[in-house]
C-alpha positions as CSV (number, residue, x, y, z in Angstrom):
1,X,76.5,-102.3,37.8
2,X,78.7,-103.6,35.1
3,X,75.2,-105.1,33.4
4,X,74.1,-101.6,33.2
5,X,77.9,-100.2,31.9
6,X,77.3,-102.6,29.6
7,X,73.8,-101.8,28.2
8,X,75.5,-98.7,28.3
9,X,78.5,-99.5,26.4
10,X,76.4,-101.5,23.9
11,X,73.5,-98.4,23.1
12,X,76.7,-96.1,22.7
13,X,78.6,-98.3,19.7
14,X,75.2,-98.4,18.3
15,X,74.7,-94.6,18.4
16,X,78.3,-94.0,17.0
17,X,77.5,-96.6,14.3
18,X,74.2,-94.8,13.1
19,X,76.4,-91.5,12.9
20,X,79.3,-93.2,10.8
21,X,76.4,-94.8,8.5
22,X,74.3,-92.1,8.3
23,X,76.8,-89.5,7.5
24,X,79.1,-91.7,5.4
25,X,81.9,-89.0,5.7
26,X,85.0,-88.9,7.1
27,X,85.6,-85.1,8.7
28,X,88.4,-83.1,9.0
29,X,91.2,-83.2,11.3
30,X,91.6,-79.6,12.5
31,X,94.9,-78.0,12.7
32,X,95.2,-73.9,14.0
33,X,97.7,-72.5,12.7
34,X,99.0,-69.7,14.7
35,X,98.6,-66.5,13.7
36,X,95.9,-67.5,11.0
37,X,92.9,-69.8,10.3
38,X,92.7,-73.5,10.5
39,X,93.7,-76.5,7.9
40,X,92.9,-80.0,7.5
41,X,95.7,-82.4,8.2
42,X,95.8,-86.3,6.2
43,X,97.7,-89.5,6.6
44,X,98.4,-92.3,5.2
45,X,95.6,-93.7,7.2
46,X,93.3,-91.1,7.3
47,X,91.9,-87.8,4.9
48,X,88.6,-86.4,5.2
49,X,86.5,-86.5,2.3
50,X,83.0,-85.9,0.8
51,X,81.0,-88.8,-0.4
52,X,78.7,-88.4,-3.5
53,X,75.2,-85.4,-3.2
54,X,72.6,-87.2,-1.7
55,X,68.9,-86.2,-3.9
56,X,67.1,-84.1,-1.2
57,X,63.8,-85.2,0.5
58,X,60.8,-83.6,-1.4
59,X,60.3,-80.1,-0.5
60,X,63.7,-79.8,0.8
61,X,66.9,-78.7,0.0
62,X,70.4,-78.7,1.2
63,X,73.3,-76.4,2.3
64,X,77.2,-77.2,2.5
65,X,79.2,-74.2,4.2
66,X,82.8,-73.7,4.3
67,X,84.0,-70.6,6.6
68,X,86.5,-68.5,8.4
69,X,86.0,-70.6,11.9
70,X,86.8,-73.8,11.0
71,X,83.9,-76.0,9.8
72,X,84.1,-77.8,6.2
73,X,81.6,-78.7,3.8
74,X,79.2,-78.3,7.1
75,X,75.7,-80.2,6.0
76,X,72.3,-78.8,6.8
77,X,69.0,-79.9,5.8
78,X,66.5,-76.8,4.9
79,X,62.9,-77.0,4.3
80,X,61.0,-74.6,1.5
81,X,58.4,-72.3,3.1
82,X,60.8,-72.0,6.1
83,X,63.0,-69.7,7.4
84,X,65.6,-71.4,9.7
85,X,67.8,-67.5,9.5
86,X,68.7,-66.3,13.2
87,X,68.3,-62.3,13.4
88,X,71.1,-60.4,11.3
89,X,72.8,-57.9,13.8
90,X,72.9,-55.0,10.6
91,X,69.6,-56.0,9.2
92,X,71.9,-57.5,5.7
93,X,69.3,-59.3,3.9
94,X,68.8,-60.0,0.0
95,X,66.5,-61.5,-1.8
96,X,67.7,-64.1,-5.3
97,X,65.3,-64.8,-7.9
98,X,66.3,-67.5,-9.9
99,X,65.2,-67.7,-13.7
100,X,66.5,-71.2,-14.7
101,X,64.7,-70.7,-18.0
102,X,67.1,-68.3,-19.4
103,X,70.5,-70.0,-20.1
104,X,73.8,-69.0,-21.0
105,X,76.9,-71.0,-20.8
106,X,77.6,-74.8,-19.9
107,X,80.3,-75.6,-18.0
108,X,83.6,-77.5,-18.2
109,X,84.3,-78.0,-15.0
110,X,87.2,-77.0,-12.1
111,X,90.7,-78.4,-11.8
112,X,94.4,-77.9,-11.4
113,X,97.7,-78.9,-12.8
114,X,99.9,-81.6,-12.5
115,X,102.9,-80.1,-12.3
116,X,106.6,-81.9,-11.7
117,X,106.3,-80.3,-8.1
118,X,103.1,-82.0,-7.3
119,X,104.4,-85.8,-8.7
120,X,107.7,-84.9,-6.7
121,X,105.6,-84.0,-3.7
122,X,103.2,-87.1,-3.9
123,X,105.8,-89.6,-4.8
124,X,108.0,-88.5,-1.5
125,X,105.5,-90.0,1.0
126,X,103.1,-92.9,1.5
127,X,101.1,-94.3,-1.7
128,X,98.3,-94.3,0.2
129,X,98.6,-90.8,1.6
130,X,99.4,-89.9,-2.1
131,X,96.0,-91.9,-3.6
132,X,93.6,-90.3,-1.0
133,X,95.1,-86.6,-1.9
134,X,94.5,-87.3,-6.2
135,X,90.8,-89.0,-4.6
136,X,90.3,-86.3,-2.5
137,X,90.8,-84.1,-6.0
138,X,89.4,-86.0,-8.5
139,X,87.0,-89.0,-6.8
140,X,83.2,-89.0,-6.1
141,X,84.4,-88.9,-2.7
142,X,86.0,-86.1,-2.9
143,X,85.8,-82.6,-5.1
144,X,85.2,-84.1,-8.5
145,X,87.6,-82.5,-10.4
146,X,86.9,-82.6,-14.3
147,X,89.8,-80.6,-15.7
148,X,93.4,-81.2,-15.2
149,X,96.4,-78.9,-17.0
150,X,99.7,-81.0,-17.9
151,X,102.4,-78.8,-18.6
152,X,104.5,-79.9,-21.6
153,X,108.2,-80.8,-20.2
154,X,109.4,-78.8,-17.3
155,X,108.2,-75.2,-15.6
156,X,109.4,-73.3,-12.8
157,X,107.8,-76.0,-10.9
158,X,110.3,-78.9,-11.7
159,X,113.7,-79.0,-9.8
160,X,115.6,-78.9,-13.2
161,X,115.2,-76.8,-16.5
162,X,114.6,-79.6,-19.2
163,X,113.0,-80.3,-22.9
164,X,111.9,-83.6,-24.6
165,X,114.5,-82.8,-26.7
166,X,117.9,-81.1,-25.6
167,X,119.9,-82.1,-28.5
168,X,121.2,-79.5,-29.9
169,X,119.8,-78.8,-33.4
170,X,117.6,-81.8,-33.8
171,X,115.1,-80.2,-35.7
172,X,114.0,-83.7,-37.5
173,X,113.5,-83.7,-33.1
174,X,114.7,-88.0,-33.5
175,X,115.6,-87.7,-30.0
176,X,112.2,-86.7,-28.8
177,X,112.0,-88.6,-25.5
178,X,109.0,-88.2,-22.0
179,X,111.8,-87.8,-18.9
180,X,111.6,-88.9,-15.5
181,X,109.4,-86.3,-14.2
182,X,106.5,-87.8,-16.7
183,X,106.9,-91.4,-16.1
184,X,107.5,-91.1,-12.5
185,X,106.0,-87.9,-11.4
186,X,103.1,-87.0,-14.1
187,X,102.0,-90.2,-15.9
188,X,101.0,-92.1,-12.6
189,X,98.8,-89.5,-10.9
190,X,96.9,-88.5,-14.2
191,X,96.3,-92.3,-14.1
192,X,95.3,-92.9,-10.8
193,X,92.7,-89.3,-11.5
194,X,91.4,-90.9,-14.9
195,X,90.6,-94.0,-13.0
196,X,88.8,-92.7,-9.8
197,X,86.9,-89.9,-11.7
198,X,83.4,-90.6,-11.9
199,X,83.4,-87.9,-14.9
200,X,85.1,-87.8,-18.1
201,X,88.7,-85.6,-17.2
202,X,89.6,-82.9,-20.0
203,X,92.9,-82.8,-19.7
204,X,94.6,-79.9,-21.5
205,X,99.0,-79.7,-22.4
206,X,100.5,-76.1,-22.2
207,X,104.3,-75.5,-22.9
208,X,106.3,-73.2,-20.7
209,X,109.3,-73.3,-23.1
210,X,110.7,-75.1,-26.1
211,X,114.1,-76.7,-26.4
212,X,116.6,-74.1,-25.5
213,X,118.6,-74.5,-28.8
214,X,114.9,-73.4,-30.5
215,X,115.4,-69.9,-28.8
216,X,117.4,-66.7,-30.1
217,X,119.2,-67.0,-26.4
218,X,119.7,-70.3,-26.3
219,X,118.3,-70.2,-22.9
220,X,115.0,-71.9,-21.1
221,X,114.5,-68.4,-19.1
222,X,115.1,-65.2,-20.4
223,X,114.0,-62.9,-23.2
224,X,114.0,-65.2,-26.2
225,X,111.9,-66.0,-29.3
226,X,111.9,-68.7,-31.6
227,X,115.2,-68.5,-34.4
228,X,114.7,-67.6,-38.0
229,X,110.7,-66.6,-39.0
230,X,107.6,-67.7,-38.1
231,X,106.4,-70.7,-40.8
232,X,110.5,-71.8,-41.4
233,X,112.5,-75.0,-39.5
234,X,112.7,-73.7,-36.1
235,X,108.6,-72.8,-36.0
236,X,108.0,-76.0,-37.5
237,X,110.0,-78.0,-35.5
238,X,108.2,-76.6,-31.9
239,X,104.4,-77.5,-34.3
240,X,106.0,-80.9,-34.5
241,X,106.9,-81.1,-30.3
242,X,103.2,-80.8,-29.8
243,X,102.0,-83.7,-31.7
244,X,105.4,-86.0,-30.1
245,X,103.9,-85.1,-27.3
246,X,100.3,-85.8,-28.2
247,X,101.6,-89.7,-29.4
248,X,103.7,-90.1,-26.3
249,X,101.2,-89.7,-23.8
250,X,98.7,-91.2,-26.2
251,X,101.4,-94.6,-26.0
252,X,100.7,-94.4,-22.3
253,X,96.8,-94.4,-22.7
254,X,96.5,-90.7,-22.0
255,X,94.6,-88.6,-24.5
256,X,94.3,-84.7,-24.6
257,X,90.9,-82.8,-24.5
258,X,92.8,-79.5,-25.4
259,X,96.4,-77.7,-25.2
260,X,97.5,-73.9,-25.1
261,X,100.4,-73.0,-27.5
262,X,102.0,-70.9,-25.1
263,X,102.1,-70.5,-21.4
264,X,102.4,-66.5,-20.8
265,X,103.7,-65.2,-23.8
266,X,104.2,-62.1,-22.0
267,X,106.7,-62.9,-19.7
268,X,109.1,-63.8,-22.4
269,X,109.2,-60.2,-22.7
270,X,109.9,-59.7,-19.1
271,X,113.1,-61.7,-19.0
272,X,112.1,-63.7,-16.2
273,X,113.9,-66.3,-14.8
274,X,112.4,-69.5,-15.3
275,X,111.1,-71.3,-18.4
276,X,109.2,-68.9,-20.9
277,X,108.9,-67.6,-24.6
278,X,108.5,-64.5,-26.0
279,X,105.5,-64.7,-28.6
280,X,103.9,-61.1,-30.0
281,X,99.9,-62.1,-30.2
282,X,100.7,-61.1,-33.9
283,X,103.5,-63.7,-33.9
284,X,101.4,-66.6,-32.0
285,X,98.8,-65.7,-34.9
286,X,100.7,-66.8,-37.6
287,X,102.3,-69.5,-35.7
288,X,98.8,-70.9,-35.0
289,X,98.3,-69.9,-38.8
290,X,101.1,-71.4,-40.9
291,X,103.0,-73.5,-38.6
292,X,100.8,-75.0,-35.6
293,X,97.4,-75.2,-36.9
294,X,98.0,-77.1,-39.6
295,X,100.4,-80.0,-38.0
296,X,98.0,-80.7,-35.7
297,X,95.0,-81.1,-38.4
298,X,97.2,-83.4,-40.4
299,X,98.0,-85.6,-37.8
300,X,94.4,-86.0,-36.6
301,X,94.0,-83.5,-33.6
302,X,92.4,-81.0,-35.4
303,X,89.5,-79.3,-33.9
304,X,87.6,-81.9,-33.7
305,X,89.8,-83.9,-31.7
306,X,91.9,-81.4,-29.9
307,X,90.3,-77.7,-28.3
308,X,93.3,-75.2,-29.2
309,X,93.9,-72.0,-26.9
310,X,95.5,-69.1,-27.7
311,X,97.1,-66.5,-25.3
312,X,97.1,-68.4,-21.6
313,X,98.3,-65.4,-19.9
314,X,96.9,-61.9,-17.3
315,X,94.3,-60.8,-18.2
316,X,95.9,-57.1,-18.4
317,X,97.2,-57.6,-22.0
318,X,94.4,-60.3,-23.4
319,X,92.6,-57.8,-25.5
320,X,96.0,-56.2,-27.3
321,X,97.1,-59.9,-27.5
322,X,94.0,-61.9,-28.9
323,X,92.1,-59.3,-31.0
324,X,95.1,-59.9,-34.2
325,X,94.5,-63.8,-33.9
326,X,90.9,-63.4,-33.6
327,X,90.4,-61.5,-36.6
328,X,92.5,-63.1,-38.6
329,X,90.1,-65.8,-40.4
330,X,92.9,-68.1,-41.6
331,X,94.4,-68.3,-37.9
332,X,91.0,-69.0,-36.0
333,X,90.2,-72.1,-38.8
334,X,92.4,-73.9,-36.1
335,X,91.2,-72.2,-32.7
336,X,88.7,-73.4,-30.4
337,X,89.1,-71.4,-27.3
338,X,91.2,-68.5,-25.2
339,X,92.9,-68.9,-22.1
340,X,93.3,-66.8,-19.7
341,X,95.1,-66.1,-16.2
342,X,94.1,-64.0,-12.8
343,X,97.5,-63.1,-12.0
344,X,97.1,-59.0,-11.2
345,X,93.4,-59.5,-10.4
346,X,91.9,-61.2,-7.5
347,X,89.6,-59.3,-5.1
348,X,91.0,-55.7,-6.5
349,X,89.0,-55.5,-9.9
350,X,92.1,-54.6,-12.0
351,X,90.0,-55.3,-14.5
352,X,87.1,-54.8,-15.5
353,X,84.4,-57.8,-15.6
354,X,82.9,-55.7,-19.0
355,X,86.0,-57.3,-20.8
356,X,84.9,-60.6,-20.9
357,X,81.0,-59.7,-21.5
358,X,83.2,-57.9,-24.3
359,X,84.9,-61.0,-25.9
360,X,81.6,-63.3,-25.7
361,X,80.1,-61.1,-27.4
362,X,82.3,-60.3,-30.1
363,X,83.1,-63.7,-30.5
364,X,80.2,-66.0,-28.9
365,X,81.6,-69.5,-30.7
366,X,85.5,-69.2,-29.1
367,X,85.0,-70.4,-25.1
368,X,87.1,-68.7,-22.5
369,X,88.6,-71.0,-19.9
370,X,90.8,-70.0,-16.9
371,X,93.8,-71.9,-17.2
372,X,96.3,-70.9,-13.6
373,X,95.6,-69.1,-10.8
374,X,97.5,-69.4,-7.5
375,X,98.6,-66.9,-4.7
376,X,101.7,-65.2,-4.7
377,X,103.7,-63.6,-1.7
378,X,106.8,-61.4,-2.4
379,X,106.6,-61.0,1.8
380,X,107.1,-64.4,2.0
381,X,109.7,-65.9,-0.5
382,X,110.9,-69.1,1.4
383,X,107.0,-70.6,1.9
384,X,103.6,-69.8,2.1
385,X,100.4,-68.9,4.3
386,X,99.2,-72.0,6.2
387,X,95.7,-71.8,7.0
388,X,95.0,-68.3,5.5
389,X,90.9,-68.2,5.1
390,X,91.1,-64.8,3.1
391,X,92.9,-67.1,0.8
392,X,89.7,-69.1,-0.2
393,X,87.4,-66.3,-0.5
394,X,89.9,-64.8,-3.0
395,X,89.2,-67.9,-4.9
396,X,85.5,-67.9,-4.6
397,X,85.0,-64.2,-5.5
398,X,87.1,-65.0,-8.9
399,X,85.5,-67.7,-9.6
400,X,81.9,-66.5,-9.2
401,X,82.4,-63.5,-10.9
402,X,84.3,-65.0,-14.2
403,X,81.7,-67.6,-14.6
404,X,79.0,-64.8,-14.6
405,X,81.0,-63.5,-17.1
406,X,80.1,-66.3,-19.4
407,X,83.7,-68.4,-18.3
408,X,83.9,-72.0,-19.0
409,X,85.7,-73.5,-16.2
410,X,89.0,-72.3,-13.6
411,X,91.8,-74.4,-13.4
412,X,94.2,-73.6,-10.0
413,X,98.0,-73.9,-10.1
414,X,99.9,-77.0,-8.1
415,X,97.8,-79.4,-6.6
416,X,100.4,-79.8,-4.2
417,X,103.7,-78.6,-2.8
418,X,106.2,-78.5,-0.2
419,X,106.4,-76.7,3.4
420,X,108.4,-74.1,1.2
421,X,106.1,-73.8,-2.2
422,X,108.6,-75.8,-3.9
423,X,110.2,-77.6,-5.2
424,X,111.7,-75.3,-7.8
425,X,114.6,-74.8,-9.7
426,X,115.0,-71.2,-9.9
427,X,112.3,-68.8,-9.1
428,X,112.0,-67.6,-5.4
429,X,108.7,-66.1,-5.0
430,X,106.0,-67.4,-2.1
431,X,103.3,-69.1,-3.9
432,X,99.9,-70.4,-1.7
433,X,98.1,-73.4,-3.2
434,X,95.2,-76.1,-1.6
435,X,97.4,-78.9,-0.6
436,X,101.1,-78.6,1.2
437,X,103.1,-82.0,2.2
438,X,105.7,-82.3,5.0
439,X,107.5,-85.4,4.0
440,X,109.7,-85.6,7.3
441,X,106.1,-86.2,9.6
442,X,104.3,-88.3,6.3
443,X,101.4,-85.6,6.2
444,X,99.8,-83.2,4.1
445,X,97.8,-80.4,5.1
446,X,94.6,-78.8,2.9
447,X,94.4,-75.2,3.1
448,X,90.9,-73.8,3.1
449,X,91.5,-72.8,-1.1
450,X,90.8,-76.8,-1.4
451,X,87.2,-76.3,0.3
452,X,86.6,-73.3,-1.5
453,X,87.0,-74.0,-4.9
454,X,85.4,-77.9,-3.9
455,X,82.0,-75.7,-3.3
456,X,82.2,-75.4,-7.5
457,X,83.7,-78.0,-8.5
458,X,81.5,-81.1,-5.9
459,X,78.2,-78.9,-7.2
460,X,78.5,-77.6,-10.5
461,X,78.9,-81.2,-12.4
462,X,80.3,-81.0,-16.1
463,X,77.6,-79.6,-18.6
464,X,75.8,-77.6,-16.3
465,X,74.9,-74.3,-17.4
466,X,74.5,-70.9,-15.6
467,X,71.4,-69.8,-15.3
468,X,70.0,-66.1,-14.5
469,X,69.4,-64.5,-11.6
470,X,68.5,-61.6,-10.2
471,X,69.2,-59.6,-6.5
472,X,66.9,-56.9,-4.7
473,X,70.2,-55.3,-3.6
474,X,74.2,-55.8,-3.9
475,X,76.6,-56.0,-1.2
476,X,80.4,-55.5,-1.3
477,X,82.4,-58.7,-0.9
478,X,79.1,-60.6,-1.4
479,X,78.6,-62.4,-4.6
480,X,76.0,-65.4,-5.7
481,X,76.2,-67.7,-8.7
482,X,73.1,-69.9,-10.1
483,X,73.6,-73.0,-12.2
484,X,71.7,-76.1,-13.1
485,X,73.0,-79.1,-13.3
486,X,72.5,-82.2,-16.0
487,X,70.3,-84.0,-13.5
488,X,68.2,-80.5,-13.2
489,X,69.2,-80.0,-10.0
490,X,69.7,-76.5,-9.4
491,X,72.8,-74.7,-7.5
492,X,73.2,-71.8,-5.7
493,X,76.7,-70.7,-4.5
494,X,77.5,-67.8,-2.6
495,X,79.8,-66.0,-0.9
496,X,79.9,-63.9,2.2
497,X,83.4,-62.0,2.6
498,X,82.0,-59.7,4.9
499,X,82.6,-59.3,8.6
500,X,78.7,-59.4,9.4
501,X,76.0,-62.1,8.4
502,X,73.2,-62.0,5.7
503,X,70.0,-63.2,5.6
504,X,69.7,-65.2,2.0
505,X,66.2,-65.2,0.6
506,X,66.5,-67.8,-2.6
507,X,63.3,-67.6,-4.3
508,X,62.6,-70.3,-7.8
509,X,60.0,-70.3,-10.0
510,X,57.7,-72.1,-7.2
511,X,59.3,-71.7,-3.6
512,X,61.1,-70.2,-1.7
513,X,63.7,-70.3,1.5
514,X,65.7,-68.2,3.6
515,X,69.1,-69.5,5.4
516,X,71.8,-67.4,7.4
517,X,75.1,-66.5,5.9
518,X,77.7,-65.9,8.4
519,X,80.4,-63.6,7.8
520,X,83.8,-65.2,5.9
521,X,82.1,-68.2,4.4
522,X,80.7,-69.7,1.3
523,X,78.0,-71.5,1.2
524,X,76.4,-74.3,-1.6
525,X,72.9,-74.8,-1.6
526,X,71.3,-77.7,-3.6
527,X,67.7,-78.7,-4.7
């Protein structure tokens, strides 16, 4: 008897063995939430992850689905010629054509910010819980993040209100100086990302406010505008906090890709209460123009070095906004891209998607990049949605739909926060992101917004380009996206927001396959 329990024993390791080997993956650790979906829970021993795309076997290709029930990055191997679809209850079926000869635009990449919030979040528990969650963003083993936002001082995500430079009057700005939050909080992480990434990280800086003595109300919140007129001292003087900031993150071996010249101008206007600054697009013109522009081309970050964004705000006010700066000859001598938020968007269609076929095709050489988007909650002030699935599909229809509207990349909010979407210093307002940390139990939870946008972001590598497609038939909350990759590899990604399953017929130039979508998921095909 114990000759056979051991035979037994023995054949059993070697079974669980094969799995671990052949798989390579460690899965998720499941956590219901009650009253919502399900979220993935890391340690400082253990995170789930998602080792590099295998090639497919000849003839074959393969699907990763995310959905509403619980499974993540679920592999399955399909064959061309097949049809491995179960019978659709509602007869939902739709046929893709793919045309990867016709092109349009390649792509950047996906990412998020690091924010003071996230280094405060990630420094407050294990190192190795905090390396696993910037792997799990940025390594081949995890979602191969290729973009990274790096706001300039603090936001409404730092637990202070702060400048490089709060002394007052310092225009010659001698007492320029990276804080705390950058050595401890920001420097370290974007490090650790720059390290692991098996791709080349464009990181991009974006200012939420100048030095408070800069502004007409002396104030880091609140309706203010930079003192005197645009091209004199106090215009100047913000031109010349760019490139301190340029030189001393370049000191730390960190260089720029790009920068934004003004985190939502708008809000300035709005008199909100954290960091802002009230720029007209008429006003940011001739601050990119006379002041901006030129500084950085003289101290070698012209556009050759450094991509420069105007606007980085809703999309609501982008075409009364951009449209001065865009025709303005002078001003756009020193601009590379726009910038562009989803605040006021989301699954409702605010606005139209002919707007940005609008601006590509006005102006096909200036890229459009989407630079924040996050959830916000007014019902739920003191913390967020844990486990909330309609969350991700948010993200996935956005994201599908902008880069079919010729958008270069999407770039999410925090890539981490507290139980209570903090910390912050002063603003209130629930916010939902992809990654929450409890600090008191050492964990950190990924929502389902972490798979979703990791079904672009593991796929779609940098320099891929969209190709065409076409549909026999549309469905609402259904989208698809086509892209090919640098390898040649082509992508299909698509999402099903329904509450009843499809039947996906993918069709190429020479083959064909049909695969089930089940309602609330997304799905990444790969061949």
């Amino acid at each position: 008897m114990q000759k056979h329990f051991k035979y037994f024993l023995l054949a059993v390791i070697a079974i669980l063995f094969t799995i671990t080997v052949v798989s390579g993956r460690r899965e998720c650790i499941v956590r219901k939430v009650p009253n919502a979906d399900t979220m993935c829970v890391c340690n400082a021993t253990y995170c789930d992850d998602f080792p590099p795309l295998r090639p497919a076997k000849q003839g074959f290709a393969t699907v990763y689905e995310s959905n509403k029930v619980g499974d993540r990055f679920k592999e399955t191997e399909l064959k061309f010629g097949s049809t491995t679809s179960s019978a659709v209850s509602d007869g939902q079926r739709v046929t893709v054509t793919i045309d990867a000869t016709k092109k349009y635009q390649s792509i950047y990449g996906f990412g998020a910010a690091f924010t003071d919030s996230t280094g405060q979040m990630l420094a407050s528990v294990d190192e190795s819980l905090a390396n696993q969650l910037i792997d799990s963003y940025f390594s081949e083993n995890g979602i191969e993040y290729s973009v990274a936002r790096v706001p300039m001082a603090g936001t409404d995500f730092s637990d202070r209100p702060y400048s490089y430079d709060d002394f007052d009057e310092d225009l010659e700005l001698k007492h320029f100086a990276l804080q705390r939050e950058d050595t401890d909080w920001k420097i370290p992480y974007i490090k650790r990302a720059l390290k692991v990434s098996p791709h080349k990280v464009k990181l991009f800086g974006s200012p939420w406010s100048p030095p408070a003595w800069m502004k007409t109300n002396h104030k880091f919140e609140g309706n203010g505008y930079l003192r005197g007129d645009v091209g004199g001292p106090y215009y100047q003087s913000f031109a010349n906090y760019f490139v301190k900031f340029l030189e001393a993150y370049k000191s730390h071996g960190i260089e720029f890709w790009g920068l934004t010249v003004e985190n939502e101008p708008n809000e300035g206007q709005n008199n909100k209460n954290y960091n802002c600054l009230n720029l007209t697009g008429p006003t940011e013109r001739d601050f990119v123009k006379l002041n901006l522009g030129p500084t950085l081309a003289k101290a070698g970050y012209g556009t050759d070095k450094v991509a420069l964004m105007v606007y980085d705000d809703n999309l609501g006010e982008l075409k009364h906004f951009v449209t001065p700066i865009l025709e303005d000859r002078e001003a756009m001598k020193y601009v590379s891209g726009i910038a562009f938020h989803w605040y006021g968007n989301g699954l409702m269609d605010v606005w139209p998607d002919s707007l940005l076929d609008e601006f590509h095709e006005k102006y096909p050489d200036t890229f459009i990049l989407n630079t924040e988007a996050c959830h916000l909650s007014d019902s739920e002030p003191s913390g967020v949605r844990l486990g909330n699935w309609e969350y991700a599909e948010h993200y996935a229809y956005d994201i599908i739909r902008d880069l079919n509207k010729h958008m270069r990349g999407w770039v999410e909010w925090n890539m981490a926060l507290d139980m209570k979407a903090g910390p912050r210093w002063n603003e209130k307002q629930g916010y939902g992101g992809c990654v929450n940390i409890d600090p008191a139990v050492g964990e950190a939870y990924k929502q389902p917004s972490f798979y979703a946008i990791g079904h672009f972001s593991k796929f779609i590598a940098p320099d891929s380009v969209r190709v065409h497609n076409t549909a026999d038939q549309t469905f609402k909350n259904f989208s698809v996206l086509t892209v090919q990759r640098p390898d040649n590899r082509l992508v299909l990604v698509a999402l099903n927001a329904r509450s009843g399953d499809i039947e996906l017929n993918i069709v190429d130039s020479t083959r064909s396959l049909s695969h089930k979508i089940p309602a609330h998921s997304v799905q990444s095909y790969i061949w």
